[in-house]
N, C-alpha and C positions, 0 to 999 in steps of 0.2 A: 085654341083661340088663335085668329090669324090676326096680324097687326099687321099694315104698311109703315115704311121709312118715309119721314119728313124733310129736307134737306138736310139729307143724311146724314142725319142723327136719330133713333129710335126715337117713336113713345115712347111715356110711362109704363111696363107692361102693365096689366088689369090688377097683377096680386099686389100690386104697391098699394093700391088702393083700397082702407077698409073696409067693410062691408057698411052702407049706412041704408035706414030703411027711406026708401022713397027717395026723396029731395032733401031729407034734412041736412041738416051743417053738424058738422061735429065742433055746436060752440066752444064746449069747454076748451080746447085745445087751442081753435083758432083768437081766441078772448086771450086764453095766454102770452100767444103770438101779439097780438094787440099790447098788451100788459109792456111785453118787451120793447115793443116800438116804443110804445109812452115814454118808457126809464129811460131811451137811448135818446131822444127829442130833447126831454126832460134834464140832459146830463149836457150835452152841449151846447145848450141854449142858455141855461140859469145863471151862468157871471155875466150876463147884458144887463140880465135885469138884477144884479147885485153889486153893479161896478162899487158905488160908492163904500160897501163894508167890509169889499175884502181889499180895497187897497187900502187901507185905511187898516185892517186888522194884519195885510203881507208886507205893508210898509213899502207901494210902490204905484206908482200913480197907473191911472183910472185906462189908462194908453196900456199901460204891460197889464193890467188883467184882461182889458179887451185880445189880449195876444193868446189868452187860456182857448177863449172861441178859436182860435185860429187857427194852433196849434193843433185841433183838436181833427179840425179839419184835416190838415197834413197827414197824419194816423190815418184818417181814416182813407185817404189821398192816394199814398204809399203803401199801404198794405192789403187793402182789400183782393185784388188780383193775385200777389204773389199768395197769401195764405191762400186763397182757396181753391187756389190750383194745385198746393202742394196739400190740402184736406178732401182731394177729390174722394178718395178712398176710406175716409171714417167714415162711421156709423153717425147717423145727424144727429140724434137727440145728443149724444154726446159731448158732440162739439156745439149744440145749442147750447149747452149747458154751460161750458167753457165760458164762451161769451157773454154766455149773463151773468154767470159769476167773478167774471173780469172786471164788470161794473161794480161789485159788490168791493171790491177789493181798490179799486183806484177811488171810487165814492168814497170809502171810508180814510184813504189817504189824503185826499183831498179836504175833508172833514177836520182831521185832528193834525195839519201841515201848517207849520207856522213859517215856511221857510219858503220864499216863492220859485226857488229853482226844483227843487221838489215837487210844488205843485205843477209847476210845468212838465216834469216828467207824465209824473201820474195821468194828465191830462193830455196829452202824444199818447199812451196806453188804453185811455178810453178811446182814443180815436180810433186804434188799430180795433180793439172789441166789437167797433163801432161799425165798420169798415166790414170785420166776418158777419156779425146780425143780418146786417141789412143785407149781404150776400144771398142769406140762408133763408131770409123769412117769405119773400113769396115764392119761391120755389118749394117751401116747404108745407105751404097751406095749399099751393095744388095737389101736392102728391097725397092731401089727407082724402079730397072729393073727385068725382067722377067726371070726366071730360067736360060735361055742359055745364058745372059747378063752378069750374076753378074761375074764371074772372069775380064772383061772387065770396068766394072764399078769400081770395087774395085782399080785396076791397075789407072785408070783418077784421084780417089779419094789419091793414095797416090804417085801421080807423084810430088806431092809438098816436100817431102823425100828428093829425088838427085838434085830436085833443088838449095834445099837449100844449101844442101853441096858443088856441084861446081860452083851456081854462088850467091846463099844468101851471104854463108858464108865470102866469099871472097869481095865481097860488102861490106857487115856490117862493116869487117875488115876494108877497106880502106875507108869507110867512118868515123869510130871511131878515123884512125889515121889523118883523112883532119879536121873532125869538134868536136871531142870530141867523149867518150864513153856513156858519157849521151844522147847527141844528139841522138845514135845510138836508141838506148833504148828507147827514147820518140818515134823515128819515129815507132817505132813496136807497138807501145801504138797506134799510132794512125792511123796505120794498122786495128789493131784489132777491134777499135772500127768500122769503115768501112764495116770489115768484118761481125761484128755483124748485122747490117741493111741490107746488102747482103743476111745472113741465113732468117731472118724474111722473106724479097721478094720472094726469090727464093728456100728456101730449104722446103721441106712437113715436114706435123709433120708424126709420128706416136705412138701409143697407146706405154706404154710397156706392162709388163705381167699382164694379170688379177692379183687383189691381190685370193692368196692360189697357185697361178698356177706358182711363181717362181721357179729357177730349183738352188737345191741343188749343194754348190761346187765337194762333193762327186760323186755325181750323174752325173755329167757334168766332170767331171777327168774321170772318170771311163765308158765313153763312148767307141766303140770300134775307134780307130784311133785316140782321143786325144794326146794320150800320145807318140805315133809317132812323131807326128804333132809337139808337145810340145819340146820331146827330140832333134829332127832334129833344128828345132829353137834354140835352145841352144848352141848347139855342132858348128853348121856352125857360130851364130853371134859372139860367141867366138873362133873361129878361126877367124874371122873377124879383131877384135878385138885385140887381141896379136899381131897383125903385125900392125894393124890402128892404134891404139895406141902409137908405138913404133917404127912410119914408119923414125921419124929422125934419130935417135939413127942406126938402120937397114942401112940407107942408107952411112953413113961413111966411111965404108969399102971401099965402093964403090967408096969415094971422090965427092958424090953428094949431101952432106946433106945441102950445100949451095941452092939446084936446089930444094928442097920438095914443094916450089908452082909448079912448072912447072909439078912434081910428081903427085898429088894432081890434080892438071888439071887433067892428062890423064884417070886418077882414075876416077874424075866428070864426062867427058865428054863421058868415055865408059857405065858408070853406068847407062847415061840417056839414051844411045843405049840400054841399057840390059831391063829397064825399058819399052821402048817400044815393046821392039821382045816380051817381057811376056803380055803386052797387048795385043799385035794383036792374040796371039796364047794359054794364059793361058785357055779360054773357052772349048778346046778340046784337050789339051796337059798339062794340069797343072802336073801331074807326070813326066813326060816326060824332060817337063822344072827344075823339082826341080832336077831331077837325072843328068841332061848336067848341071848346075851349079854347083851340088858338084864336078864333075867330070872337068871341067874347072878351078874351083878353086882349087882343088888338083893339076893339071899341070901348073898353075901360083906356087905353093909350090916348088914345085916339081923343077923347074927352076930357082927360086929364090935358093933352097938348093945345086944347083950343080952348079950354074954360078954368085951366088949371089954380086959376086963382079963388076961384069961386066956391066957397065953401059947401053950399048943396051940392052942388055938381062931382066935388073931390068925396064925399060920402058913396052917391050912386054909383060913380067909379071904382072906390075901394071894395063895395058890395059886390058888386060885377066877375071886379079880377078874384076877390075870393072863393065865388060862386066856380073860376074858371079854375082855379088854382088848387081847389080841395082836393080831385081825385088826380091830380096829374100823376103822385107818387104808383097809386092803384094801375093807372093806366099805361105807363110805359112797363112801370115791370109786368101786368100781365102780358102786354105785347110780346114783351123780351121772353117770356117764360113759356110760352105759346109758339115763340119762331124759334128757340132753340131747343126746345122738346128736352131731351134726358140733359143735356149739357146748360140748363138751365139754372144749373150753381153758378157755375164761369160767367154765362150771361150776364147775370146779376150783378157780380162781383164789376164788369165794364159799366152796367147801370150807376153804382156807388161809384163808381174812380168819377163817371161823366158829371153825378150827380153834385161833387163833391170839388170839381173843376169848376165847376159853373158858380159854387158857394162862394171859392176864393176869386174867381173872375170876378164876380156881381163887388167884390171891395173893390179891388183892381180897378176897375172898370169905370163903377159909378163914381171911384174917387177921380179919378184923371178927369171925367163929365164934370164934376163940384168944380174941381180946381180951372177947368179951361174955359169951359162953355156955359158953367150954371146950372139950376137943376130944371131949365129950364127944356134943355137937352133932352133928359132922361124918358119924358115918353117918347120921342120919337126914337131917340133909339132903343127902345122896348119896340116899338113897333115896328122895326124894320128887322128887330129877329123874328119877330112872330108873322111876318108876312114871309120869310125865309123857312121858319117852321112848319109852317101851312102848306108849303109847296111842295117840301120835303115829305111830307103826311100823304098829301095830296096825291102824290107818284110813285106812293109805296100801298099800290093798290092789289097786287099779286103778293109781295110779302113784309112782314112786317106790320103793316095795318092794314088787311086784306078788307076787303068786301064781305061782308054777313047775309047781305040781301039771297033770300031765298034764286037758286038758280046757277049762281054766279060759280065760278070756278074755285072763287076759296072757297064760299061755302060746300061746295060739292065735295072738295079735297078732306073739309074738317069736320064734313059726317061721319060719326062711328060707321053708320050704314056701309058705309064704302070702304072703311079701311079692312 
């Protein structure tokens, strides 16, 4: 078998790849992967929507549990790049394992923790678990399927993302206020552990890198389309972000900040439409998709900044940007996993730090916009990253988000045929 080198880092070679008949997916595994995204979604999200029980049950205002989200972040912040540069060399399922069972074990501290410094740890600990997952999971649902598969694959492996957010979250929430917040918390514990017996059955292991043969952070930044890849990720989930963050406050004007679940729905339920149109078509369109996203989500801005008070108008908006926002996760890391070829652990690992930057910017950020300028600020400066993003997309036409169009020199370069 001949393979060529891609900015010089190997393919996959063929044997990593299991045998599958035709086209199919090797659901079972990739549905796992899903599973795991859910619980990790599910794990840093669910004290927003449970401020009011567990201060009230850790005996500290509604401020330091909002700190639990945050902290969570920083874990994930701080760790993701250093572990998985020093995991280049395990075996995956293994340290898949690890990380789900990291949740199993901070979940359940979290659960039966009456002490809030405690749960603060616990909670920095998910972040780090949080932090290798998301490292490991699309690089890991390409290496299951065949070159023309993996934008497809990746997309199944992080459909667990939007679910969490429009029906996990909402779940968790109303089951934390029917049976407790601990209750919540165990039951994800004991998700997890289900989930761990699932990977063993159903998910393939595979090797990591030879030891001598891992790939330098330098070396893997400084590939060509990285840093595209990386900046676009940034720009757009922090625009994201400044409005996600700050979607109550924003909606006042409007006299609907009573209505932010019904909000919040239409957000969930177009995200999971977005989510799917990026799988059916991210295989031979992934540029194409990332540039109608920036561009859909700039005209949700864009409408939100001229009619933002207007309560139809903030619906068809919110619709919009969800629609723009569901596959963003699918689409940068296929990018990234795509431009770094074998060193597409590492890559990842810069996805989650960027991804993860942009979480604690969008507070940062949208807070300084509350406190100075109003929320009335906040689309336009969503709109002047996402016209930055767009540019950025737009000029990473060689690499990073190459051309698919029949003909074209990335396509030419990312035919099997040729290599």
């Amino acid at each position: 078998m001949t393979t060529t080198t891609t900015n010089n880092i190997p393919p996959v070679e063929q044997h990593d790849v299991p045998s599958t008949a035709g086209d199919r997916l090797p659901w079972a595994a990739l549905l796992a992967l899903a599973m795991a995204a859910f619980i990790t979604i599910l794990t840093e999200a669910l004290p927003a929507g449970l401020l009011p029980q567990m201060s009230e049950s850790l005996s500290v205002s509604e401020a330091l549990v909002g700190q639990l989200v945050t902290i969570y972040a920083v874990g994930s912040l701080v760790a993701a790049i250093p572990l998985t540069a020093t995991t280049q060399g395990w075996r995956r399922r293994p340290l898949l394992l690890i990380a789900i069972g990291g949740f199993a074990i901070v979940n359940t501290v979290t659960a039966i923790s009456d002490n809030y410094a405690i749960t603060l740890v616990a909670r920095f600990f998910a972040g780090v678990f949080a932090g290798l997952l998301w490292a490991l999971v699309a690089g890991y649902a390409a290496r299951m399927v065949p070159e023309h598969l993996k934008g497809r694959a990746i997309a199944v492996a992080m459909v667990g993302t939007p679910l969490a957010l429009s029906l996990g979250i909402p779940a968790g929430t109303f089951l934390g206020a029917a049976l407790g917040w601990r209750v919540t918390f165990g039951l994800m514990s004991v998700l997890t552990v289900i989930l761990i017996f699932w990977v063993i059955a159903k998910v393939p292991d595979f090797p990591g890198q030879a030891r001598g043969k891992g790939f330098a952070l330098r070396t893997v930044f400084t590939l060509p389309g990285i840093r595209p890849v990386l900046f676009v990720t940034l720009a757009f989930v922090l625009a994201h972000n400044i409005l996600y963050t700050y979607i109550a406050p924003f909606l006042v004007p409007a006299g609907i900040a009573e209505r932010i679940d019904v909000v919040l729905l239409v957000f969930g339920v177009t995200a999971l439409l977005g989510i799917w149109i990026v799988g059916v078509l991210i295989d031979r369109w992934l540029r194409e998709l990332v540039l109608v996203s920036a561009v859909l989500f700039g005209l949700s801005a864009l409408l939100l900044g001229i009619w933002g008070q207007v309560p139809a108008v903030i619906y068809v908006a919110v619709a919009v940007w969800g629609l723009a926002f569901g596959g963003a996760a699918t689409l940068f890391q296929t990018a990234s996993a795509k431009t770094a070829g074998e060193a597409a652990d590492v890559a990842q690992s810069m996805i989650v730090t960027a991804w993860n930057m942009a979480i604690a910017g969008g507070g940062i950020v949208g807070g300084i916009l509350l406190e100075t300028l109003g929320v009335s600020a906040f689309p336009w400066s969503v709109l002047a990253l996402l016209v930055a993003t767009f540019a950025v997309a737009w000029a990473a036409r060689s690499h990073g988000f190459p051309s698919s169009k029949p003909g074209s020199a990335a396509s030419r370069a990312n035919d099997p045929q040729n290599r």
